[in-house]
C-alpha positions as CSV (number, residue, x, y, z in Angstrom):
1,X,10.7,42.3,62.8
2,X,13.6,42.5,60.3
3,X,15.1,38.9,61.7
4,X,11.6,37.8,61.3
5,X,11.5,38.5,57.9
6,X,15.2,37.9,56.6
7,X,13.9,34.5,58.1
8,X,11.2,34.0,56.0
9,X,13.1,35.1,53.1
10,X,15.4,32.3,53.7
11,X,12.8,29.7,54.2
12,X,11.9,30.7,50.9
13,X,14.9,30.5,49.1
14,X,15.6,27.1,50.6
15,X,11.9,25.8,49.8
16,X,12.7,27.2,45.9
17,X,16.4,25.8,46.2
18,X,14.4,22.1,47.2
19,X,11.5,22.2,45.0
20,X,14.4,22.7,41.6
21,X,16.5,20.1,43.0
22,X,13.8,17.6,43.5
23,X,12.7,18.5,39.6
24,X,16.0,18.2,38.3
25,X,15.7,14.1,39.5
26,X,12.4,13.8,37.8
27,X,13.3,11.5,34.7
28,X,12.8,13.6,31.4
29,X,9.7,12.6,29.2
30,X,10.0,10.6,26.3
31,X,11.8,12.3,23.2
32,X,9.1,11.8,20.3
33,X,10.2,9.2,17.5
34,X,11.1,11.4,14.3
35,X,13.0,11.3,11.5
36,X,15.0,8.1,10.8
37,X,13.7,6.3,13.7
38,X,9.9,6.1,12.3
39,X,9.3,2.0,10.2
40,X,10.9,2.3,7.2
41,X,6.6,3.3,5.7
42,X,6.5,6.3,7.7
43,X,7.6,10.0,7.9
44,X,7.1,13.3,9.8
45,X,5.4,16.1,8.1
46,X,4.0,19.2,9.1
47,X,0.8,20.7,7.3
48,X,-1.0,23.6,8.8
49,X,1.4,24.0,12.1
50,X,1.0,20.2,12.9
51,X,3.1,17.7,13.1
52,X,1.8,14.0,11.8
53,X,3.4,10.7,11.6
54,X,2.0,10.0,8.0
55,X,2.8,5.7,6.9
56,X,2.0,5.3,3.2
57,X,1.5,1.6,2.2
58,X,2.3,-0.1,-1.1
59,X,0.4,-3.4,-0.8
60,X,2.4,-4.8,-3.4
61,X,5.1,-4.9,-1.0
62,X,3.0,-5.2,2.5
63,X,-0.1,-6.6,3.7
64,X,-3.0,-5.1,5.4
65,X,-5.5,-6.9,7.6
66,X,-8.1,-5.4,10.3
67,X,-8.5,-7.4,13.3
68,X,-10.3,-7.3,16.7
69,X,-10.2,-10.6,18.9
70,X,-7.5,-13.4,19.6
71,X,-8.0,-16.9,19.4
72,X,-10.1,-16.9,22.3
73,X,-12.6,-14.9,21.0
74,X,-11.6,-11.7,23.4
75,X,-10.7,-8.2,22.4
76,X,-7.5,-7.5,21.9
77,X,-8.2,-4.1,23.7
78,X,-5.1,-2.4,22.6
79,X,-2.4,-2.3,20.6
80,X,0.0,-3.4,22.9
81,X,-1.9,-6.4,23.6
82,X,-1.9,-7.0,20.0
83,X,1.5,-6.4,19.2
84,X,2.1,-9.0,21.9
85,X,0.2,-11.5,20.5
86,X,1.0,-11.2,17.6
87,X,4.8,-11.5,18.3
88,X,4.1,-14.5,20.4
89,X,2.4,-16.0,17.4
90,X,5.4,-15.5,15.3
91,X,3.4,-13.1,12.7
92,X,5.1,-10.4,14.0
93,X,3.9,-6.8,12.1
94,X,4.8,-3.5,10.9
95,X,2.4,-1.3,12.1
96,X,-0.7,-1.2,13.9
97,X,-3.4,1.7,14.2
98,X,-6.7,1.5,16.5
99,X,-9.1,1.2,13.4
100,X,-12.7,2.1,14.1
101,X,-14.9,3.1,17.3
102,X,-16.2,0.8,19.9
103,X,-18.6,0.1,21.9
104,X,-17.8,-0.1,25.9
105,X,-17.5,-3.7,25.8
106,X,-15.0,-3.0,22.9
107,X,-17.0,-4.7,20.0
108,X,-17.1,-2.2,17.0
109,X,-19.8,0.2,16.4
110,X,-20.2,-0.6,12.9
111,X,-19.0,-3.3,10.1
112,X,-16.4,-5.2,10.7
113,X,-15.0,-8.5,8.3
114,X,-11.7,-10.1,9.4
115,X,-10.1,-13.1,7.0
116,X,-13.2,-12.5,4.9
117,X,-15.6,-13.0,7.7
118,X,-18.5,-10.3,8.9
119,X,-17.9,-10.2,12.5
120,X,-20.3,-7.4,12.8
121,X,-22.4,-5.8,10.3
122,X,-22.6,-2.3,8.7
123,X,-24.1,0.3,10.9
124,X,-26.8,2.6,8.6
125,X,-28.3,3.8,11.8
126,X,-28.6,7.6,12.6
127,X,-27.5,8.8,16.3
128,X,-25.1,11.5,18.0
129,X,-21.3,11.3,17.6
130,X,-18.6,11.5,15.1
131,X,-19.4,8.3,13.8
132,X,-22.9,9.3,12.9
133,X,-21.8,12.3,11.1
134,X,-22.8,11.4,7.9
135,X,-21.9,10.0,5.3
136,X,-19.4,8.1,7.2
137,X,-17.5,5.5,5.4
138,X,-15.8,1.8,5.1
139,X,-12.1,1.2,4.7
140,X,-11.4,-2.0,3.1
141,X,-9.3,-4.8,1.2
142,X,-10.7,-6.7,-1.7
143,X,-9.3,-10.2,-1.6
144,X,-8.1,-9.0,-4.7
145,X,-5.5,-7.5,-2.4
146,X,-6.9,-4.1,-3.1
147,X,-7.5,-1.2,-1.0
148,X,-10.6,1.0,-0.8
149,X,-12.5,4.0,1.3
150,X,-16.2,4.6,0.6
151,X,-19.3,5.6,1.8
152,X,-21.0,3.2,4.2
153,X,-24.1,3.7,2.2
154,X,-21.8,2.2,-1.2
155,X,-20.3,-1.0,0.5
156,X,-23.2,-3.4,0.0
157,X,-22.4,-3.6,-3.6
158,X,-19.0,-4.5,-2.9
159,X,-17.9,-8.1,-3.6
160,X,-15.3,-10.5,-2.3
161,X,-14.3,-8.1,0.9
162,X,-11.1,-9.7,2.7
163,X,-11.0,-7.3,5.6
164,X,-13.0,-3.7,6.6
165,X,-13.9,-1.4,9.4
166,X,-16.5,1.4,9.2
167,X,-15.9,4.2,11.3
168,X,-17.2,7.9,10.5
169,X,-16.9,10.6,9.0
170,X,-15.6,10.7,6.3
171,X,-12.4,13.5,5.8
172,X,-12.2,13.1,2.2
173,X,-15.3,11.9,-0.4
174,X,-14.6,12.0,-4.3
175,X,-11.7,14.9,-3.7
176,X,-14.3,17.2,-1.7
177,X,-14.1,18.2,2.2
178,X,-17.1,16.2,4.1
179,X,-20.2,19.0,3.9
180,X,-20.8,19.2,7.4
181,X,-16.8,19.9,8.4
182,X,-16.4,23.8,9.2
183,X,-13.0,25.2,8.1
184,X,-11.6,24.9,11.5
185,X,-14.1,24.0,14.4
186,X,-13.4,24.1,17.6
187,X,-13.0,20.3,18.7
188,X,-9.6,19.2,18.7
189,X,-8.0,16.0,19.2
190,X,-5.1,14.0,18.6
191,X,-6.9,12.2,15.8
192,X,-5.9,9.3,13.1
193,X,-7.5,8.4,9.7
194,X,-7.0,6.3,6.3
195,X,-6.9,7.3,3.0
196,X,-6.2,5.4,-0.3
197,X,-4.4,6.7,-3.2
198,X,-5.1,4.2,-6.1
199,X,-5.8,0.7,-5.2
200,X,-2.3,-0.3,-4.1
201,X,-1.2,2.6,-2.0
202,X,-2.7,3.2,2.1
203,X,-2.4,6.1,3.6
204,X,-2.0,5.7,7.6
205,X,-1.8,9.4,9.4
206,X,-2.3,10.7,12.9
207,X,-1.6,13.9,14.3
208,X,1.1,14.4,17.2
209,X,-1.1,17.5,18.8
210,X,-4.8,18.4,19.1
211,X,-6.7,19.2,15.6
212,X,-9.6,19.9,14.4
213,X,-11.7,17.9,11.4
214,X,-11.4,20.5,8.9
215,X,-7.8,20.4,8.9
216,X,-7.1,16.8,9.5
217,X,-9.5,16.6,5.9
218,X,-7.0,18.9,4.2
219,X,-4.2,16.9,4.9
220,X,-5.1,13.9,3.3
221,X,-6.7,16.4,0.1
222,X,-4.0,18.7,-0.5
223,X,-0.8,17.3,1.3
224,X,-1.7,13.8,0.8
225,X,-3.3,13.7,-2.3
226,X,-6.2,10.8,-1.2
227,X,-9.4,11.6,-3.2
228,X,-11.0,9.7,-0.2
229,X,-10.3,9.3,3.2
230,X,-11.7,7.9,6.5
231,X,-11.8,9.1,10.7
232,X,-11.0,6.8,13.0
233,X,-10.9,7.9,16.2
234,X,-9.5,10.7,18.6
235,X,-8.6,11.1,21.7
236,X,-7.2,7.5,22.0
237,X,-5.4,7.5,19.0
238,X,-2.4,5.7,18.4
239,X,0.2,4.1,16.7
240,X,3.2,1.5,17.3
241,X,5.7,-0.4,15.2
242,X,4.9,-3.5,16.8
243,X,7.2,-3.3,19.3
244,X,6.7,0.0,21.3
245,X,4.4,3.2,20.6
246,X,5.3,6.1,18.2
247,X,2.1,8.0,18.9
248,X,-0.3,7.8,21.8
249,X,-0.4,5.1,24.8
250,X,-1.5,1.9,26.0
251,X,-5.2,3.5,24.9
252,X,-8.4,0.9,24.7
253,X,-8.6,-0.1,20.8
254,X,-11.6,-2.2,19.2
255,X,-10.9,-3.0,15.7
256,X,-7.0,-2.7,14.9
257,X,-5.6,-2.1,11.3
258,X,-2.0,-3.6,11.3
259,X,0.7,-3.9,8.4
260,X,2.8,-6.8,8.1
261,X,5.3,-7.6,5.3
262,X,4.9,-10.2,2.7
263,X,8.4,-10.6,2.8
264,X,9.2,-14.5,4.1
265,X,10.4,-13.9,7.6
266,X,13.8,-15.4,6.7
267,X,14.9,-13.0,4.0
Protein backbone atom coordinates (compact mmCIF):
# COMPACT_ATOMS: atom_id res chain seq x y z
CA UNK A 1 0.00 0.00 0.00
CA UNK A 2 2.80 2.57 0.96
CA UNK A 3 4.66 1.81 -2.62
CA UNK A 4 1.35 2.25 -4.06
CA UNK A 5 0.96 5.48 -2.81
CA UNK A 6 4.69 6.96 -2.75
CA UNK A 7 3.76 6.04 -6.43
CA UNK A 8 1.05 8.12 -6.93
CA UNK A 9 2.71 10.86 -5.17
CA UNK A 10 5.32 10.78 -7.72
CA UNK A 11 2.96 10.65 -10.63
CA UNK A 12 1.80 13.78 -9.26
CA UNK A 13 4.79 15.58 -8.79
CA UNK A 14 5.88 14.75 -12.35
CA UNK A 15 2.28 15.58 -13.83
CA UNK A 16 2.73 19.26 -11.81
CA UNK A 17 6.60 19.35 -12.75
CA UNK A 18 5.06 18.86 -16.77
CA UNK A 19 2.08 20.93 -16.67
CA UNK A 20 4.68 24.33 -15.23
CA UNK A 21 7.14 23.42 -17.84
CA UNK A 22 4.67 23.24 -20.69
CA UNK A 23 3.33 26.96 -19.22
CA UNK A 24 6.54 28.37 -19.00
CA UNK A 25 6.76 27.89 -23.25
CA UNK A 26 3.41 29.46 -23.64
CA UNK A 27 4.46 32.97 -25.25
CA UNK A 28 3.51 35.86 -22.69
CA UNK A 29 0.47 38.09 -23.65
CA UNK A 30 0.83 41.27 -25.12
CA UNK A 31 2.25 44.06 -22.73
CA UNK A 32 -0.50 46.94 -23.02
CA UNK A 33 0.70 50.18 -25.03
CA UNK A 34 1.24 53.01 -22.25
CA UNK A 35 2.97 55.84 -21.68
CA UNK A 36 5.22 57.17 -24.44
CA UNK A 37 4.29 54.58 -26.85
CA UNK A 38 0.46 55.83 -27.26
CA UNK A 39 0.20 58.61 -30.93
CA UNK A 40 1.62 61.54 -30.07
CA UNK A 41 -2.87 62.68 -29.26
CA UNK A 42 -3.14 60.21 -26.66
CA UNK A 43 -2.42 59.42 -22.92
CA UNK A 44 -3.15 56.96 -20.13
CA UNK A 45 -5.18 58.19 -17.28
CA UNK A 46 -6.90 56.60 -14.50
CA UNK A 47 -10.30 57.99 -13.09
CA UNK A 48 -12.36 56.03 -10.72
CA UNK A 49 -9.78 52.73 -10.55
CA UNK A 50 -9.78 52.63 -14.47
CA UNK A 51 -7.47 52.85 -16.80
CA UNK A 52 -8.37 54.77 -20.30
CA UNK A 53 -6.45 55.59 -23.29
CA UNK A 54 -7.94 59.15 -23.63
CA UNK A 55 -6.78 61.04 -27.52
CA UNK A 56 -7.68 64.68 -27.41
CA UNK A 57 -7.85 66.26 -30.89
CA UNK A 58 -7.11 69.83 -32.01
CA UNK A 59 -8.61 70.02 -35.45
CA UNK A 60 -6.59 72.92 -36.22
CA UNK A 61 -3.83 70.68 -36.35
CA UNK A 62 -5.72 67.17 -37.46
CA UNK A 63 -8.55 66.11 -39.42
CA UNK A 64 -11.50 64.11 -38.54
CA UNK A 65 -13.72 62.16 -40.87
CA UNK A 66 -16.34 59.19 -40.14
CA UNK A 67 -16.30 56.59 -42.70
CA UNK A 68 -17.99 53.11 -43.36
CA UNK A 69 -17.47 51.49 -46.88
CA UNK A 70 -14.36 51.40 -49.48
CA UNK A 71 -14.51 52.13 -52.96
CA UNK A 72 -16.45 49.25 -53.65
CA UNK A 73 -19.29 50.13 -51.70
CA UNK A 74 -18.48 47.19 -48.92
CA UNK A 75 -17.94 47.64 -45.23
CA UNK A 76 -14.92 48.16 -44.12
CA UNK A 77 -15.84 45.74 -41.12
CA UNK A 78 -13.00 46.64 -38.92
CA UNK A 79 -10.47 48.65 -38.20
CA UNK A 80 -7.85 46.65 -39.39
CA UNK A 81 -9.40 46.39 -42.63
CA UNK A 82 -9.50 50.05 -42.67
CA UNK A 83 -6.17 50.86 -41.55
CA UNK A 84 -5.22 48.68 -44.46
CA UNK A 85 -6.90 50.39 -46.89
CA UNK A 86 -6.29 53.23 -46.09
CA UNK A 87 -2.44 52.76 -46.05
CA UNK A 88 -2.74 51.12 -49.36
CA UNK A 89 -4.37 54.32 -50.55
CA UNK A 90 -1.54 56.41 -49.43
CA UNK A 91 -3.97 58.43 -46.86
CA UNK A 92 -2.45 56.78 -44.18
CA UNK A 93 -4.19 58.04 -40.48
CA UNK A 94 -3.62 58.62 -36.97
CA UNK A 95 -6.22 57.08 -35.33
CA UNK A 96 -9.24 55.12 -35.84
CA UNK A 97 -12.15 54.27 -33.38
CA UNK A 98 -15.36 51.94 -34.28
CA UNK A 99 -17.83 54.94 -34.38
CA UNK A 100 -21.43 54.04 -33.98
CA UNK A 101 -23.55 50.68 -33.71
CA UNK A 102 -24.55 48.45 -36.58
CA UNK A 103 -26.69 46.45 -37.86
CA UNK A 104 -25.68 42.64 -38.57
CA UNK A 105 -25.04 43.36 -42.12
CA UNK A 106 -22.74 46.14 -40.62
CA UNK A 107 -24.76 49.26 -42.03
CA UNK A 108 -25.24 51.73 -39.14
CA UNK A 109 -28.22 51.84 -36.94
CA UNK A 110 -28.71 55.44 -37.28
CA UNK A 111 -27.38 58.66 -39.25
CA UNK A 112 -24.53 58.50 -40.97
CA UNK A 113 -22.95 61.49 -43.69
CA UNK A 114 -19.39 60.71 -45.08
CA UNK A 115 -17.64 63.69 -47.39
CA UNK A 116 -20.91 65.56 -46.84
CA UNK A 117 -23.14 62.76 -48.00
CA UNK A 118 -26.16 61.09 -45.92
CA UNK A 119 -25.47 57.50 -46.37
CA UNK A 120 -28.11 56.67 -43.93
CA UNK A 121 -30.46 58.77 -42.16
CA UNK A 122 -31.09 59.81 -38.46
CA UNK A 123 -32.80 57.11 -36.44
CA UNK A 124 -35.82 58.93 -34.08
CA UNK A 125 -37.26 55.54 -33.62
CA UNK A 126 -37.94 54.06 -30.11
CA UNK A 127 -36.71 50.30 -29.42
CA UNK A 128 -34.59 48.19 -26.80
CA UNK A 129 -30.81 48.76 -26.46
CA UNK A 130 -28.24 51.23 -25.60
CA UNK A 131 -28.73 53.02 -28.56
CA UNK A 132 -32.35 53.65 -27.85
CA UNK A 133 -31.67 55.01 -24.45
CA UNK A 134 -32.78 58.24 -24.98
CA UNK A 135 -31.83 61.11 -25.75
CA UNK A 136 -29.04 59.61 -27.70
CA UNK A 137 -27.02 61.84 -29.74
CA UNK A 138 -25.00 62.81 -33.09
CA UNK A 139 -21.22 63.46 -33.28
CA UNK A 140 -20.30 65.61 -36.06
CA UNK A 141 -17.95 67.97 -38.26
CA UNK A 142 -19.32 71.15 -39.72
CA UNK A 143 -17.59 71.70 -43.08
CA UNK A 144 -16.62 74.57 -41.24
CA UNK A 145 -14.09 72.15 -39.84
CA UNK A 146 -15.94 72.17 -36.56
CA UNK A 147 -16.65 69.61 -34.15
CA UNK A 148 -19.99 68.99 -32.32
CA UNK A 149 -22.09 66.35 -30.01
CA UNK A 150 -25.84 66.78 -29.69
CA UNK A 151 -28.98 65.32 -29.19
CA UNK A 152 -30.28 63.34 -32.12
CA UNK A 153 -33.50 65.16 -31.71
CA UNK A 154 -31.25 68.83 -32.37
CA UNK A 155 -29.39 67.74 -35.58
CA UNK A 156 -32.03 68.56 -38.20
CA UNK A 157 -31.42 72.10 -37.71
CA UNK A 158 -27.87 71.72 -38.34
CA UNK A 159 -26.48 72.97 -41.59
CA UNK A 160 -23.50 72.21 -43.93
CA UNK A 161 -22.66 68.75 -41.98
CA UNK A 162 -19.17 67.28 -43.51
CA UNK A 163 -19.23 64.01 -41.64
CA UNK A 164 -21.54 62.37 -38.45
CA UNK A 165 -22.52 59.20 -36.70
CA UNK A 166 -25.36 58.82 -34.25
CA UNK A 167 -24.96 56.31 -31.75
CA UNK A 168 -26.67 56.41 -28.18
CA UNK A 169 -26.80 57.50 -25.29
CA UNK A 170 -25.57 60.18 -24.56
CA UNK A 171 -22.78 60.34 -21.42
CA UNK A 172 -22.73 63.93 -21.13
CA UNK A 173 -25.76 66.59 -22.27
CA UNK A 174 -25.32 70.41 -21.46
CA UNK A 175 -22.67 69.45 -18.34
CA UNK A 176 -25.44 67.02 -16.71
CA UNK A 177 -25.15 63.03 -16.35
CA UNK A 178 -27.79 61.41 -19.00
CA UNK A 179 -31.16 60.98 -16.58
CA UNK A 180 -31.59 57.51 -16.95
CA UNK A 181 -27.68 56.51 -16.08
CA UNK A 182 -27.64 55.05 -12.29
CA UNK A 183 -24.44 56.05 -10.33
CA UNK A 184 -22.90 52.75 -11.06
CA UNK A 185 -25.10 49.97 -12.66
CA UNK A 186 -24.28 46.79 -13.01
CA UNK A 187 -23.45 46.45 -16.92
CA UNK A 188 -19.92 46.74 -17.58
CA UNK A 189 -18.00 46.85 -20.69
CA UNK A 190 -14.88 47.84 -22.22
CA UNK A 191 -16.68 50.84 -23.68
CA UNK A 192 -15.49 54.01 -26.00
CA UNK A 193 -17.12 57.48 -26.47
CA UNK A 194 -16.67 61.19 -27.90
CA UNK A 195 -16.77 64.31 -26.41
CA UNK A 196 -16.07 67.83 -27.63
CA UNK A 197 -14.51 70.59 -25.68
CA UNK A 198 -15.13 73.78 -27.75
CA UNK A 199 -15.45 73.52 -31.40
CA UNK A 200 -11.77 72.67 -32.22
CA UNK A 201 -10.92 70.18 -29.58
CA UNK A 202 -12.26 65.99 -29.77
CA UNK A 203 -12.13 64.05 -27.18
CA UNK A 204 -11.48 60.13 -28.21
CA UNK A 205 -11.63 57.74 -24.88
CA UNK A 206 -12.07 54.10 -24.15
CA UNK A 207 -11.62 52.14 -21.19
CA UNK A 208 -8.83 49.33 -20.92
CA UNK A 209 -11.26 47.20 -18.29
CA UNK A 210 -15.09 46.63 -17.92
CA UNK A 211 -17.21 49.88 -16.80
CA UNK A 212 -20.25 50.88 -16.25
CA UNK A 213 -22.25 54.07 -17.94
CA UNK A 214 -22.36 56.06 -14.92
CA UNK A 215 -18.70 56.17 -14.60
CA UNK A 216 -17.65 56.30 -18.22
CA UNK A 217 -20.22 59.73 -18.05
CA UNK A 218 -18.02 61.10 -15.20
CA UNK A 219 -15.00 60.89 -16.98
CA UNK A 220 -15.72 62.93 -19.73
CA UNK A 221 -17.68 65.64 -17.02
CA UNK A 222 -15.25 65.86 -14.30
CA UNK A 223 -11.82 64.49 -15.60
CA UNK A 224 -12.38 65.50 -19.04
CA UNK A 225 -14.11 68.49 -18.82
CA UNK A 226 -16.65 67.84 -22.15
CA UNK A 227 -20.03 69.52 -21.43
CA UNK A 228 -21.24 66.92 -23.93
CA UNK A 229 -20.39 63.62 -24.88
CA UNK A 230 -21.42 60.53 -26.90
CA UNK A 231 -21.47 56.21 -26.40
CA UNK A 232 -20.34 54.37 -29.00
CA UNK A 233 -20.20 51.06 -28.42
CA UNK A 234 -18.98 48.19 -25.90
CA UNK A 235 -17.90 45.18 -25.94
CA UNK A 236 -16.19 45.52 -29.35
CA UNK A 237 -14.56 48.51 -28.67
CA UNK A 238 -11.36 49.48 -30.00
CA UNK A 239 -8.71 51.58 -30.99
CA UNK A 240 -5.40 51.43 -33.33
CA UNK A 241 -2.85 53.95 -34.56
CA UNK A 242 -3.29 52.86 -37.99
CA UNK A 243 -0.90 50.41 -37.90
CA UNK A 244 -1.56 47.90 -35.08
CA UNK A 245 -4.25 47.97 -32.05
CA UNK A 246 -3.79 49.84 -28.68
CA UNK A 247 -7.13 48.73 -27.34
CA UNK A 248 -9.34 45.91 -28.28
CA UNK A 249 -9.00 43.37 -31.45
CA UNK A 250 -9.73 42.70 -34.81
CA UNK A 251 -13.63 43.41 -33.56
CA UNK A 252 -16.51 43.93 -36.36
CA UNK A 253 -16.87 47.87 -36.74
CA UNK A 254 -19.69 49.77 -38.93
CA UNK A 255 -19.02 53.41 -38.98
CA UNK A 256 -15.21 54.26 -38.14
CA UNK A 257 -14.06 57.67 -36.83
CA UNK A 258 -10.34 58.12 -37.93
CA UNK A 259 -7.78 61.06 -37.40
CA UNK A 260 -5.44 61.94 -40.01
CA UNK A 261 -3.01 64.86 -40.06
CA UNK A 262 -3.23 67.84 -42.16
CA UNK A 263 0.29 67.99 -42.21
CA UNK A 264 1.56 67.36 -46.17
CA UNK A 265 2.84 63.82 -46.00
CA UNK A 266 6.32 65.12 -46.98
CA UNK A 267 7.08 67.38 -44.10
Amino acid sequence: MKRRYGAAILIAILLVALALAWWSRRPAPPPLVVGGELPAPCRDIGFEAVSYVVCEIDLRADAIGVFHAGADGKPFGSLQAFDKAMAGEGRPVLLAMNGGMYHQDLTPVGLLVEHGVQESPLNLADGEGNFFLKPNGVFLIGKDGKAAVMEASAYAATPDVAFATQSGPMLVIDGQIHPRFEPNGTSRYIRNGVGVRGGNTVVLAISRSAISLGSFARLFRDALGCPNALFLDGAVSALSDGERMIVGGNYPAGPIIAVSSKKPATE
